[in-house]
C-alpha positions in Angstrom: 0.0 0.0 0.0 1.3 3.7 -1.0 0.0 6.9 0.6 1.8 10.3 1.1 2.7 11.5 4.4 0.0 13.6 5.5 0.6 14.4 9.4 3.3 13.0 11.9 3.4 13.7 15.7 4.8 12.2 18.8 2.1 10.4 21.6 3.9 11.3 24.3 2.1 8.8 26.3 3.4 5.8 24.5 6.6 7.4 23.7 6.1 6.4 19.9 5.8 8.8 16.5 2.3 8.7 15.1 1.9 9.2 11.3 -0.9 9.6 9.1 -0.8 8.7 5.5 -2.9 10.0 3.0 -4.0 6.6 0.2 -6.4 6.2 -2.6 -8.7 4.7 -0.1 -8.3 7.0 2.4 -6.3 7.5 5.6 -3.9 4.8 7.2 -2.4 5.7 10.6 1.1 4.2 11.3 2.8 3.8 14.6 6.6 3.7 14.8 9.5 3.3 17.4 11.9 6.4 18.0 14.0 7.3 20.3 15.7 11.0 20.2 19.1 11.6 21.0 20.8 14.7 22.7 24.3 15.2 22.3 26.6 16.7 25.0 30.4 18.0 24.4 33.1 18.6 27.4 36.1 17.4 27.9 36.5 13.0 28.5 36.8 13.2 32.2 33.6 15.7 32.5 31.6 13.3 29.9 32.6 10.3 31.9 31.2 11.7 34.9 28.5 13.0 33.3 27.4 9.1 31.7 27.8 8.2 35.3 25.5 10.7 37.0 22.8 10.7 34.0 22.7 6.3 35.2 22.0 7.6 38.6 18.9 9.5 37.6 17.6 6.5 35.5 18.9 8.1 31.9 21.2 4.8 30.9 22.7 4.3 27.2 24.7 7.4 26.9 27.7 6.5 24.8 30.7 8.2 23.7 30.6 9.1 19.7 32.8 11.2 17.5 30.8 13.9 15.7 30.8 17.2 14.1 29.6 19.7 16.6 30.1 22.9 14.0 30.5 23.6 10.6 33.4 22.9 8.8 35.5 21.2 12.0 36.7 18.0 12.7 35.0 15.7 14.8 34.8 15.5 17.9 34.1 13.0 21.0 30.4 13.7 22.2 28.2 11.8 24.8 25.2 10.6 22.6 22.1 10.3 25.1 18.9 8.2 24.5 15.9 10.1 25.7 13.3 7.3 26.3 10.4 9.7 27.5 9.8 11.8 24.8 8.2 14.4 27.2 11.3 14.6 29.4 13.4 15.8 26.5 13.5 19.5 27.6 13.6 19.1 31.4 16.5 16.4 31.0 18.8 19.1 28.7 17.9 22.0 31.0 19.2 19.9 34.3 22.5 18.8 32.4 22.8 22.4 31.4 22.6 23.4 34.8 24.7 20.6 36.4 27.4 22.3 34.3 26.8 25.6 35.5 25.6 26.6 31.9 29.1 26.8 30.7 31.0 23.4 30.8 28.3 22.0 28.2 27.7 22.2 25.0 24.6 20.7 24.2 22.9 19.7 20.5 19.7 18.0 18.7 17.9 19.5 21.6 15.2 21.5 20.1 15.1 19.6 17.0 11.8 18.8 15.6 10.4 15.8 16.8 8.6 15.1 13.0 12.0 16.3 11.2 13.9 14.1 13.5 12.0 11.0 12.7 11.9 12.1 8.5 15.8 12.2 9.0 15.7 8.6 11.4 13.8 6.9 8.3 14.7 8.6 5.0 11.2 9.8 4.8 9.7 13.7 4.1 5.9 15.1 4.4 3.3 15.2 1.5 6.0 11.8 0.2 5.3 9.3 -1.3 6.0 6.3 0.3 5.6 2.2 1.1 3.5 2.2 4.1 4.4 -1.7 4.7 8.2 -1.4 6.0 7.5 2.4 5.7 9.9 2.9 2.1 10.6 6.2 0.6 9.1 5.7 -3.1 9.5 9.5 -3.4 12.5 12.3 -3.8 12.1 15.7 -1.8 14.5 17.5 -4.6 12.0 16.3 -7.5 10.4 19.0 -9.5 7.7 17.0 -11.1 5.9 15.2 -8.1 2.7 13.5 -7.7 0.3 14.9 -5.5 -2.7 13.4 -3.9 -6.3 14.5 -4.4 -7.0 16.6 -0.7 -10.6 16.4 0.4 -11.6 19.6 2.0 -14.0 20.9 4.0 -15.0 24.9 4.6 -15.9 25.4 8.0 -17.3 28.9 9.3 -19.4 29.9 12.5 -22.2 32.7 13.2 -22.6 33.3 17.4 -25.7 35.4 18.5 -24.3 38.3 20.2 -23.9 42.2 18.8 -19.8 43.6 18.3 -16.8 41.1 18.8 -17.3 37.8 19.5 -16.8 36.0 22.6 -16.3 32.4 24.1 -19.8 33.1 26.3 -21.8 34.2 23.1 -24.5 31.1 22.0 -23.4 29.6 19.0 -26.3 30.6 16.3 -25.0 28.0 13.2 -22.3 26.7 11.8 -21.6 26.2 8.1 -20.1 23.2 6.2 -19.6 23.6 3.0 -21.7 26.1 2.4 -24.6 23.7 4.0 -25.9 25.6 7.2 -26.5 23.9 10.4 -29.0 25.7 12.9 -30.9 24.8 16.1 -30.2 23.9 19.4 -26.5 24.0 20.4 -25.6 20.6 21.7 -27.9 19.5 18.1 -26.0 22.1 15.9 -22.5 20.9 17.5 -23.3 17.1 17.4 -24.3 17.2 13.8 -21.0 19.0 12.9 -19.2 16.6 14.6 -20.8 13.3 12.6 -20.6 15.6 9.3 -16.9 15.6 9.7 -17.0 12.0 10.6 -19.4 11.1 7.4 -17.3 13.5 5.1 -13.8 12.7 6.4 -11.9 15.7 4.8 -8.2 15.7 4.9 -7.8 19.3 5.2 -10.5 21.7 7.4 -10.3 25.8 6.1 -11.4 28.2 8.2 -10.8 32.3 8.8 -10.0 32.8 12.8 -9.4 29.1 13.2 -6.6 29.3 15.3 -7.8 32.4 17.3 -11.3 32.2 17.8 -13.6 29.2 15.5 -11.9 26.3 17.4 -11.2 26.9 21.2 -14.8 28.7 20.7 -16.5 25.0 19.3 -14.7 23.5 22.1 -15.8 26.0 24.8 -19.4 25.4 23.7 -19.2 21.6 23.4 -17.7 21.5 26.8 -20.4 23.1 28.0 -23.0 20.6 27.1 -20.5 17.9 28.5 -19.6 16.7 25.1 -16.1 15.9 24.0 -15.8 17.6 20.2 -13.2 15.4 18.3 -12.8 17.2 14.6 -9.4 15.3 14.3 -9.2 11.8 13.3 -8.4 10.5 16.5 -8.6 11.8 20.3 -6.7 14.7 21.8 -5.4 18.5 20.5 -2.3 19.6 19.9 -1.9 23.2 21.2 0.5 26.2 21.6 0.5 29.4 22.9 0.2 33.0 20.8 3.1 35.1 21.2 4.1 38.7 20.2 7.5 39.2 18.5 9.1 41.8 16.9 10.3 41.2 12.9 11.7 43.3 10.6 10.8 46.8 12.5 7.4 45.8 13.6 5.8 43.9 15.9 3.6 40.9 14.9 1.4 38.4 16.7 0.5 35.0 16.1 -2.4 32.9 17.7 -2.5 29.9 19.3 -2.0 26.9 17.1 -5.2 25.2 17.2 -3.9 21.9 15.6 -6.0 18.4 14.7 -4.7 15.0 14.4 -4.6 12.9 11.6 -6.3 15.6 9.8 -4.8 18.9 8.5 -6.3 22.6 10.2 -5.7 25.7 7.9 -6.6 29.0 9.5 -6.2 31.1 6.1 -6.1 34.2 8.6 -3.0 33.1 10.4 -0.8 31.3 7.2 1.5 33.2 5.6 2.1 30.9 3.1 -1.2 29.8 2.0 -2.6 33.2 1.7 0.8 34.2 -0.5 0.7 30.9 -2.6 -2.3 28.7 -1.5 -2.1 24.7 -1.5 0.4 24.0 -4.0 2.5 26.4 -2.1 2.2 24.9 1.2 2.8 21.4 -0.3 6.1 22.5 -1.5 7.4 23.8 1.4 6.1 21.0 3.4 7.8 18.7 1.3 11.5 20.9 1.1 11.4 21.4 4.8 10.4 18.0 5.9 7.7 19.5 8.2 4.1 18.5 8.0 1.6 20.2 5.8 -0.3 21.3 9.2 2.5 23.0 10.8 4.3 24.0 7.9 0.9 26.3 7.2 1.6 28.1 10.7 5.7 29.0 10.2 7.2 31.9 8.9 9.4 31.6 5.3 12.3 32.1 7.5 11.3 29.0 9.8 11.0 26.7 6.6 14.8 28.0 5.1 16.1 27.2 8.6 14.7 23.9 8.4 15.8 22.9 5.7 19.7 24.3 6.4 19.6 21.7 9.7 18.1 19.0 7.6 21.1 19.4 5.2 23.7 19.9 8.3 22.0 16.6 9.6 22.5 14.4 6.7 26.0 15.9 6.5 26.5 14.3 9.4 26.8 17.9 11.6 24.8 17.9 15.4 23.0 21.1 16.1 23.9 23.7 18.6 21.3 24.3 21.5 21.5 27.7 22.7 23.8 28.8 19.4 25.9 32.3 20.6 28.4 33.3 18.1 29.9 36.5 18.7 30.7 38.9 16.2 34.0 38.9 15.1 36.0 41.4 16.3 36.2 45.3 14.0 38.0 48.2 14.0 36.3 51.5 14.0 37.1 51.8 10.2 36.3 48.3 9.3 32.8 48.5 10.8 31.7 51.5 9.0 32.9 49.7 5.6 30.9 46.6 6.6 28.1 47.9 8.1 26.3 48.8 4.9 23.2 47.7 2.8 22.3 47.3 -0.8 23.6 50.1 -3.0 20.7 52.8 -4.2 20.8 54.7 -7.3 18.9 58.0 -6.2 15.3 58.2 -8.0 14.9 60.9 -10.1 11.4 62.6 -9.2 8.8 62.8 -12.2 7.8 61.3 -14.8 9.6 59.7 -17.2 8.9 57.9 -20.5 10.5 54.5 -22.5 11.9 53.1 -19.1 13.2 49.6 -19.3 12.7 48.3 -15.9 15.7 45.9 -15.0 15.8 42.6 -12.4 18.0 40.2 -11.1 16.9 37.1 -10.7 16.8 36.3 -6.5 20.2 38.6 -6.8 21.1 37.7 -2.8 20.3 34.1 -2.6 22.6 33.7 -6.2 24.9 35.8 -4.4 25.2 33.2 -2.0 25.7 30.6 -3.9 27.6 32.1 -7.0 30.4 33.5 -4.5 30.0 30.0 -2.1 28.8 32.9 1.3 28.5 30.3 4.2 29.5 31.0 8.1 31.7 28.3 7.6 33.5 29.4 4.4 34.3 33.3 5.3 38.0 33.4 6.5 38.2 29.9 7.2 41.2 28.7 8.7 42.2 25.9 5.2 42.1 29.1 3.1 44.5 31.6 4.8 46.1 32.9 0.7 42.3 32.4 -0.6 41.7 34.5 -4.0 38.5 34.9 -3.2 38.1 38.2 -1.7 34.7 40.2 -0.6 34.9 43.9 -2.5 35.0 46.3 -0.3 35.8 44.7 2.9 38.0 42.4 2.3 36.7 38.7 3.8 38.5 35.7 2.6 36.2 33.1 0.9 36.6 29.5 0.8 37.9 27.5 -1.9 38.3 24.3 -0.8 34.7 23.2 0.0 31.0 24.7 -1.1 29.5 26.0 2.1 26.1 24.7 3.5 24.0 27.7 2.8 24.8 27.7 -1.2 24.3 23.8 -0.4 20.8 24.4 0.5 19.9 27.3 -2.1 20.9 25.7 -5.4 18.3 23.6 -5.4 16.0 26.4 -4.6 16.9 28.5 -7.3 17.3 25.9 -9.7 13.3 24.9 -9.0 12.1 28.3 -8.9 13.9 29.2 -12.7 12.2 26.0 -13.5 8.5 26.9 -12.0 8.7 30.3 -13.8 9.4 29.0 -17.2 6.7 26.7 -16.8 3.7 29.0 -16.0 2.0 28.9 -19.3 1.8 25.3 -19.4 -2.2 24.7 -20.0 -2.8 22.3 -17.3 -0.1 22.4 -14.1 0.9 26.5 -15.4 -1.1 28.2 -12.0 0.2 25.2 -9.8 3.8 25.8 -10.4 3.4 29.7 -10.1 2.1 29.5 -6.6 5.1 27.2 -5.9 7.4 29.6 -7.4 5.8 32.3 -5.3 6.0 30.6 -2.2 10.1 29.5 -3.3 10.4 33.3 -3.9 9.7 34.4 -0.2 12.0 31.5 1.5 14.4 33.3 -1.0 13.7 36.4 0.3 14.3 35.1 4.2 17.4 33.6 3.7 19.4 36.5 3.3 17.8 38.2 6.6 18.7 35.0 8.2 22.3 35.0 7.9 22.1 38.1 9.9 19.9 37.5 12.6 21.7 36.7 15.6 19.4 34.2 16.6 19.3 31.8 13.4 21.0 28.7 13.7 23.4 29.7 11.3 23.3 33.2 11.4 26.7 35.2 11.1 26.4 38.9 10.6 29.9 38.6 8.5 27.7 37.0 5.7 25.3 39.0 5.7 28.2 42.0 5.3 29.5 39.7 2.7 25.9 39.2 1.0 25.7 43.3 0.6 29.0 43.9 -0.7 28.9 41.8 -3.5 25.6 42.8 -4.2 26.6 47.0 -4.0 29.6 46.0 -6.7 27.5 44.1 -9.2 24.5 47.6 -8.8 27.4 49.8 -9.7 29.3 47.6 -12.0 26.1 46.9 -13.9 24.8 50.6 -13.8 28.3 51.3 -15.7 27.8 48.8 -18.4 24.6 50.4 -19.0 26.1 54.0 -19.6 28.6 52.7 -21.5 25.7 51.5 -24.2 24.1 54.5 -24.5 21.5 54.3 -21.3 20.9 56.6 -18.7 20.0 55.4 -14.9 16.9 57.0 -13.4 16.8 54.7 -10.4 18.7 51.6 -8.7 17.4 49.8 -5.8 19.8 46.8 -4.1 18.8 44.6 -7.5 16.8 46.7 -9.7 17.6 49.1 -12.5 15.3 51.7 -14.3 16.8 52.6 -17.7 16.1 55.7 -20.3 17.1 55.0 -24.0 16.2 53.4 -26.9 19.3 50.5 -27.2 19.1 47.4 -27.2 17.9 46.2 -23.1 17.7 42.4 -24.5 21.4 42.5 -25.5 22.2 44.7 -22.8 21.1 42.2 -19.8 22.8 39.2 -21.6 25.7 41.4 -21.4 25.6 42.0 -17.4 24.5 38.2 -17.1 27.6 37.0 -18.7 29.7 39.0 -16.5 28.4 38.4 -13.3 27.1 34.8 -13.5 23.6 36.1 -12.4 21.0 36.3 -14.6 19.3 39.7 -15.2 16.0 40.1 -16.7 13.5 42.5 -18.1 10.7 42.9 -16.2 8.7 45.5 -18.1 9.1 48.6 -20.9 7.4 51.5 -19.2 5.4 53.8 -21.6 5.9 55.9 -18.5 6.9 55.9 -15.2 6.7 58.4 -12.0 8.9 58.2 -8.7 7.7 59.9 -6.0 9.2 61.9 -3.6 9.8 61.4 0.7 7.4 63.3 2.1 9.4 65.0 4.5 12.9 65.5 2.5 11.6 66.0 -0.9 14.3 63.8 -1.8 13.6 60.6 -4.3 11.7 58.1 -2.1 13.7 54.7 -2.2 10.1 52.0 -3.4 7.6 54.3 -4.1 6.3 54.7 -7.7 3.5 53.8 -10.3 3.8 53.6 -14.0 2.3 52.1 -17.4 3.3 48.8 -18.7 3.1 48.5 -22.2 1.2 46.2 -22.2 -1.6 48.4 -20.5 -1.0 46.7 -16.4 -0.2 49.8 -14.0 2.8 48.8 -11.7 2.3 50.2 -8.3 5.0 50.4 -5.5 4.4 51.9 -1.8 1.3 53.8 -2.2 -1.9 53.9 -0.3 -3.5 52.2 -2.8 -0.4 49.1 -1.9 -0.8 49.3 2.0 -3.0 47.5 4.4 -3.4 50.3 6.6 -5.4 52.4 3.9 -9.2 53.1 4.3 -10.9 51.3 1.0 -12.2 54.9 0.0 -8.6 56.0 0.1 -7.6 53.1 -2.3 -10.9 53.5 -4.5 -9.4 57.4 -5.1 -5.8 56.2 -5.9 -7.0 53.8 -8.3 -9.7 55.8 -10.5 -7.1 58.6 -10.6 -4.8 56.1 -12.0 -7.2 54.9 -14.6 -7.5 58.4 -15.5 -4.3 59.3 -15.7 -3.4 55.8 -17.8 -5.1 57.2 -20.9 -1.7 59.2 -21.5 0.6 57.3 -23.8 3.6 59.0 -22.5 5.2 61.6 -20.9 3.7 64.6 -22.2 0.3 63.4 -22.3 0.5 62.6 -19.3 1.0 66.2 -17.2 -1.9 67.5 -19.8 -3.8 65.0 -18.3 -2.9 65.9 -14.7 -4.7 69.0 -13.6 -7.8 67.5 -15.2 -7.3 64.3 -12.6 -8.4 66.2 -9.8 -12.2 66.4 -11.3 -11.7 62.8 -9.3 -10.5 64.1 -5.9 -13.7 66.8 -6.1 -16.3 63.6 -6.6 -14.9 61.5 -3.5 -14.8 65.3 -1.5 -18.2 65.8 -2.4 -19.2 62.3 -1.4 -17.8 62.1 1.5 -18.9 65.9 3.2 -22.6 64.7 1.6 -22.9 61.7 3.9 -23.0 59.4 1.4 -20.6 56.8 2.2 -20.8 53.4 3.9 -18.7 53.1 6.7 -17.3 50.2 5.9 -15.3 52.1 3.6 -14.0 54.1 5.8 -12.7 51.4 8.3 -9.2 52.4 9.0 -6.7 49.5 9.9 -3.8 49.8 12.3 -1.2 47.3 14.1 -0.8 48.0 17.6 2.8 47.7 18.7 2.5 47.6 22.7 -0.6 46.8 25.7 -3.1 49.6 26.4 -1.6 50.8 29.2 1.8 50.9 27.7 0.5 53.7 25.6 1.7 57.3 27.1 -0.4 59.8 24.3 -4.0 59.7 23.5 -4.9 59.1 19.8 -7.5 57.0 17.7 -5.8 53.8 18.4 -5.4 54.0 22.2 -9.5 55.4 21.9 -10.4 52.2 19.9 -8.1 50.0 22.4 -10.5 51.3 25.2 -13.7 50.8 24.3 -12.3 47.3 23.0 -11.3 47.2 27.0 -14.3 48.5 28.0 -16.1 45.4 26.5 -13.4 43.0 27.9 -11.8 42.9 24.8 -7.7 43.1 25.4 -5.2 43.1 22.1 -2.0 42.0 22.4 1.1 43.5 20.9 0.9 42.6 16.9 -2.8 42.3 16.5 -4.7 44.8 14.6 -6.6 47.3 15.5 -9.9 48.4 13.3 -12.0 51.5 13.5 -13.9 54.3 11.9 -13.2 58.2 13.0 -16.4 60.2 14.0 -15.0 63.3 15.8 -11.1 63.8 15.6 -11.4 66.6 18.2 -12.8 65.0 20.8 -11.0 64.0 23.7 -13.5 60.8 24.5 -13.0 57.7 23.1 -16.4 56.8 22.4 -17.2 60.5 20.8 -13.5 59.8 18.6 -13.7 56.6 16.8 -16.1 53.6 16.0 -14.4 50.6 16.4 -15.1 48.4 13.5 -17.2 45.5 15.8 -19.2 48.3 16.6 -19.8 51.1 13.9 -22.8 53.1 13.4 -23.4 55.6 10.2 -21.3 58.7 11.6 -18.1 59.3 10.6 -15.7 62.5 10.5 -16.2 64.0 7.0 -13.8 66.7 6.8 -10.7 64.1 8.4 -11.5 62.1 5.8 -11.9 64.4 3.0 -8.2 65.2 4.6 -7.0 61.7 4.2 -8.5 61.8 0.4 -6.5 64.6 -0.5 -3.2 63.2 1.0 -3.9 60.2 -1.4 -4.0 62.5 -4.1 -1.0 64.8 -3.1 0.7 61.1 -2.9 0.1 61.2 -6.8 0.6 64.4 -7.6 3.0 66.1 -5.7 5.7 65.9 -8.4 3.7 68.3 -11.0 3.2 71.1 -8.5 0.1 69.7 -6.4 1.3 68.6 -3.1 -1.1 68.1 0.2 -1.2 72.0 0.8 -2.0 73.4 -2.8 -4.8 70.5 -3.1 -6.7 72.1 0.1 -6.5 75.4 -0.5 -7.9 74.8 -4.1 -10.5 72.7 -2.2 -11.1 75.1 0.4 -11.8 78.0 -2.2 -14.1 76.3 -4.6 -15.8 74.9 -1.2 -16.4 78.9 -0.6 -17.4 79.3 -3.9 -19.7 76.8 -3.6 -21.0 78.2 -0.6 -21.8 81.6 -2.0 -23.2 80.5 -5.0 -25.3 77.5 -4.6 -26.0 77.1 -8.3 -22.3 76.8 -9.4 
């Protein structure tokens, strides 16, 4: 019998790994023996007594090994200890740590995966194929062309009978499934849903608010009737807490994991992944990272790239750091300004500009990495002291000897990714391998981050130095090439060029290609483009433009009409002027067609100050980056926090925050804002007839309308209005 891994989880009770496999006929669960292993190094005489007092405790087995405790060394003799009790795992690593006084041991494989540990124990890898009798890998995680099985889902939403948010203590009023609505008494409504789930046996269950609300809520209400609700395949959850963390300059939250067994829970709200790339996207990084499809759905890009660097150290035979703490290596003054730089920037020229050739390197830091072999094991390595291989700039020797385990891991990323984009117009698999090169493109993205976050397991902040350099001399190197046949730059972002002329681009990027080993690509001809300016220098800002394809698609970077955070009425604005000002073919026509574009801004003013929109339009969205009473200034967040409070509603750092403004003078946070669970029909119309005209100064500033000209213009034909009601 063959079946793909579908889910695989420790029972801690029997001290056994549980896996569910996913066949023709439908789902086989497996049972199979285990046993972890932690790894401690000291010196022989502490590892001997160390074997000796683990015996006296009841942990026997321990045996001395030679392995490879870090990248690139030799081996070395560790104590290899069976952990027996899967749920002791933790505890026993923690009381060894502290028996050394936290600095005698080294510990590894101690927060290892207990589903990757097992893939690696058998050869196996999630959504593989594989011989469930004798449990045989008939699969190959690096294949491009993979069978998939057929995925029965099941849509599962909820209605509670209550007004505003919702809350555990509200009566549930129905549930849906499938679109098929379930009503009645509770304990009727809840025991139907769960023999529906029985009859149907779904392999995959969607919700929105899974994680956060839908389950624990069914569970809440279920226990209150004195019934058990099993939506899993067999007995028991599998639950974590939320946490706030902080990510790339802003604080983010992420809910409980509300996992089921033997069957796979996707809370569309809380996946990254699946709401970048959907299935097919989660399916491939399930299957690269050797985590299940379940939990895969819940973890960050950067969570899948680091999984998949320890599965490669792993079957390189390497042991894995607990507690990893590398230091950064050791800088002069002058050396750590020349390191401590980013990409390279080609200041945008402000305007508009027309036959642009818009320029891209294909995953430029990730090829980086791999072109010029960027590992923390390979920069100034001690077998390479006369290395040839030098970092511009700064001056890092490079490995020649051996390819490091970072371009070891990316190679066959790219190479799948090249592969998945060539294929999109293929008639029948075209959209599947798009949302898999989509969801490849963002653990590309990661990787780079990760070699500088202190934290990663195999972080170093001298390759991400390294990573930047490089990438700074191929922007300027390429940039010259480009003047040299006839172009003229008009912006350069890190791995992006925007060229004026009329030579030939195709020519021109088969030129830099060759020369670099990194392919660069056209991504579009621009009949005309605009970059914007920072709103408080003036200055070119670095990601913010719009422009006209030729092919008639507008190209929109950093605007309102781009950010979450944007009131829809906002957006609506930004994108009919845009429509409007897309009729121009090029340049010139284009500031004709300018002053007439703010006809537009008048018809959303007018709307608005007439009281004709819906609120839900005007729901403005903000992520809150601390607790309610960590906030020191009143303003429309910190008014919506405490009526949320008020109700017994409390957001924790990363969640998001939606409301409506009805009187931005007030001083009262009821009077202020409507909170989105809560809105009525007022709203503030002159704040947002203010907002409107900073989308359109956004536009427009460039041609000599910025925020202030656009409000006195509205603020005079607003008097002339008022003087003449006939006009």
């Amino acid at each position: 019998m063959r079946g793909w891994v579908l889910d695989c989880y420790p029972d801690l009770d029997a001290n056994r790994m549980v896996i569910w496999f996913k066949t023709p006929g439908g789902a086989v669960r497996v049972v199979d023996d285990m046993t972890p292993y932690i790894y401690v190094c000291s010196s022989r005489e502490r590892l001997r007594k160390l074997a000796g007092d683990l015996a006296m405790i009841g942990v026997r087995g321990a045996v001395s090994e030679m392995r490879r405790t870090s990248l690139g060394d030799k081996e070395r003799e560790v104590l290899a200890i069976p952990v027996r009790e899967y749920a002791s795992l933790q505890s026993l690593a923690t009381t060894i740590d502290s028996w050394g006084g936290y600095r005698e041991y080294a510990l590894y494989n101690v927060d290892l995966r207990m589903d990757q540990r097992y893939f690696l124990f058998k050869g196996l890898f999630a959504m593989g194929l594989t011989e469930i009798d004798g449990l045989k890998n008939m699969d190959a995680w690096k294949r491009i062309d993979y069978p998939v099985p057929e995925l029965k889902g099941l849509e599962l939403d909820i209605k509670v009978r209550g007004d505003g948010v919702p809350t555990m203590d509200d009566p549930l009023m129905s549930v849906s499934v499938n679109g098929e609505v379930l009503d009645g008494p509770e304990d009727s409504v809840l025991d139907e849903l769960a023999s529906m789930v029985r009859d149907e046996d779904p392999d995959v269950i969607y919700t929105e608010k899974g994680d956060s609300f839908v389950m624990p809520y069914l569970q809440h209400r279920a226990s209150l009737h004195g019934m058990k609700l099993e939506l899993g395949r067999e007995e028991g959850e599998r639950t974590s807490r939320g946490k706030s963390y902080f990510t790339y300059g802003r604080i983010v939250y992420k809910p409980p994991a509300y996992k089921l067994r033997g069957r796979v829970h996707i809370d569309r709200e809380a996946s990254f992944i699946y709401g970048e790339s959907g299935l097919p996207g989660l399916i491939e990084m399930s299957r690269l990272s050797h985590i299940p499809l379940q939990d895969v759905s819940r973890l960050s890009p950067g969570s899948v790239i680091s999984a998949m660097q320890v599965n490669e150290a792993v079957r390189g035979g390497h042991l894995i750091r607990w507690k990893k703490n590398r230091p950064e290596d050791f800088k002069t003054a002058g050396a750590l300004i020349a390191c401590d730089r980013g990409g390279f920037i080609y200041e945008p020229r402000v305007g508009v500009h027309d036959d642009v050739w818009g320029l891209d390197f294909f995953s430029l830091y990730p090829s980086i990495m791999v072109r010029y072999n960027i590992s923390p094991e390979t920069l100034n390595c001690t077998c390479c002291p006369r290395s040839s291989r030098i970092v511009p700039e700064i001056g890092y020797r490079v490995c020649e000897k051996r390819t490091g385990l970072i371009p070891t891991v990316l190679v066959p990323i790219l190479n799948r990714r090249k592969v998945y984009k060539s294929m999109k117009h293929d008639p029948r698999k075209g959209v599947i391998y798009q949302q898999r090169a989509k969801a490849l493109k963002w653990v590309l993205v990661t990787c780079f981050g990760y070699t500088g976050y202190r934290n990663a397991r195999f972080g170093r902040i001298e390759c991400h130095e390294s990573i930047t350099a490089y990438g700074r001399d191929i922007l300027v190197r390429s940039a010259a090439i480009a003047e040299g046949r006839g172009f003229e730059v008009l912006h350069g972002i890190v791995d992006s060029l925007w060229l004026h002329g009329s030579g030939d681009a195709g020519r021109l990027c088969d030129e830099i290609s060759s020369e670099f080993g990194i392919t660069l690509a056209i991504e579009g001809h621009y009949r005309w483009i605009v970059f914007l300016p920072n709103v408080s220098t003036g200055v070119g800002a670095l990601n913010r433009y719009y422009g006209l394809l030729d092919d008639g698609e507008l190209k929109l970077r950093g605007i309102a009409a781009r950010r979450k955070d944007t009131p829809a009425i906002v957006e609506e604005l930004q994108l009919d002027m845009l429509h409007f000002l897309s009729r121009a073919h090029d340049a010139e026509q284009f500031m004709e067609t300018v002053p007439e574009s703010l006809e537009v801004v008048d018809r959303y003013a007018a709307e608005l100050r007439g009281g004709e929109v819906s609120t839900d339009r005007l729901v403005i969205r903000r992520r809150i980056s601390r607790r309610l009473e960590e906030y020191s200034q009143f303003n429309d967040s910190v008014a919506a926090l405490r009526q949320l409070h008020e109700r017994g509603f409390d957001l924790e750092p990363g969640q998001s925050i939606e409301y409506v403004m009805v009187d931005s003078e007030s001083d009262r946070s009821w009077e202020r804002v409507s909170v989105a669970p809560f809105l009525g029909h007022e709203y503030d119309a002159e704040k947002y007839v203010e907002l409107v005209h900073r989308g359109a100064a956004e536009l427009l500033s460039p041609f000599g309308w910025p925020f202030h000209r656009i409000r006195e213009r509205d603020r005079l034909r607003h008097r002339d209005r008022a003087s003449d009601p006939g006009r």
